[in-house]
N, C-alpha and C positions, 0 to 999 in steps of 0.2 A: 786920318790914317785908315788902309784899307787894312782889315782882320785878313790874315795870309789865312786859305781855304785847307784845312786839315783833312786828309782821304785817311780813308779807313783801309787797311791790307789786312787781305787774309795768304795763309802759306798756301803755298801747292806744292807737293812734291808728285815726280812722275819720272820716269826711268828714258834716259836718252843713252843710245848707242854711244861709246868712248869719242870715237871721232866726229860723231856732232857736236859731245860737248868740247872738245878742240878747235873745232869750227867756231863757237860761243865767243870763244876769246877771241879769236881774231877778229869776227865782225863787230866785238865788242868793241875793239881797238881802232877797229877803221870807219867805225861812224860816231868813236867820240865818248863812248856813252859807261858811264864810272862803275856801275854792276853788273852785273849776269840781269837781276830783278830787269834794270831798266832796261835792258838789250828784247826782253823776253815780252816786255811793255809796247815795248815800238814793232814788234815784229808781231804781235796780236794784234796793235791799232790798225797798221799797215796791210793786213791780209784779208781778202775778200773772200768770205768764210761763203757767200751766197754760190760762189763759183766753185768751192769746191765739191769735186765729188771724191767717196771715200773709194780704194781701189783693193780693200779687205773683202773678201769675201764672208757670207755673212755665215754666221756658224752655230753650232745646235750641238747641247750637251747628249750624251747618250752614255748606259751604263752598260761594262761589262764584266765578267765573273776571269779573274785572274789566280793562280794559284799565288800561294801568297810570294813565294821566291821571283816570281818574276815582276813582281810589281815592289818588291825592295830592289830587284835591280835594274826596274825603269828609275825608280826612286836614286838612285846610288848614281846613276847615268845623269840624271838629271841635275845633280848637285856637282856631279864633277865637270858636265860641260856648261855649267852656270844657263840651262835656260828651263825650260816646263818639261814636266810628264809630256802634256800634251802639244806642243812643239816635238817632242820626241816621237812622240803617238803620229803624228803627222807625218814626220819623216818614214817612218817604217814603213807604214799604210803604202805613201807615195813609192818606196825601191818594191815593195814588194808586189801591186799592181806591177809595175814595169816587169818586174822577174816572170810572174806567173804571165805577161802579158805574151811573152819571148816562145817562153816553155806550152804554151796552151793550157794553163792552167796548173791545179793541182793535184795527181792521181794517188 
């Protein structure tokens, strides 16, 4: 009799957008396969990690001097639309080029 081969599992957790993990289930369902774990298996075996390229830009911490009121209510913003300060930071950055982009700047 052959000894059945015993694999060792470690957890991963990591954060997917609502409707991808909605997507989970159904390709769960349409290739068969009885968990999320084992969906999540085949679709790392399956991907040709050598062809990918990442399409992030690549990004650089930097500090700045905020009063405090306004960085409790990046903080407050940030909690209520469920994502980062610096997603938030981001966003600002980006309307506010465009704005002064319009106006010539800031006088």
């Amino acid at each position: 009799m052959t000894k059945k081969k015993s694999t060792v599992s470690a957890p991963l957790t990591f954060d997917l957008p609502l409707s991808l993990i909605e997507k989970l289930g159904t390709i769960q369902k349409k290739a068969g396969l009885g968990s999320a774990s084992e969906t999540v298996r085949e679709a790392i075996d399956q991907f040709d990690f050598e062809r990918y390229a990442s399409s992030n830009e690549e990004h650089r911490q930097i500090s700045v001097r905020l009063p405090v009121e306004l960085k409790a209510k990046l903080a407050k913003y940030a909690k209520k639309k469920k994502t980062s300060v610096g997603a938030l930071l981001r966003e600002a950055l980006g309307a506010f080029e465009a704005k002064s982009a319009k106006k010539g700047g800031r006088k």
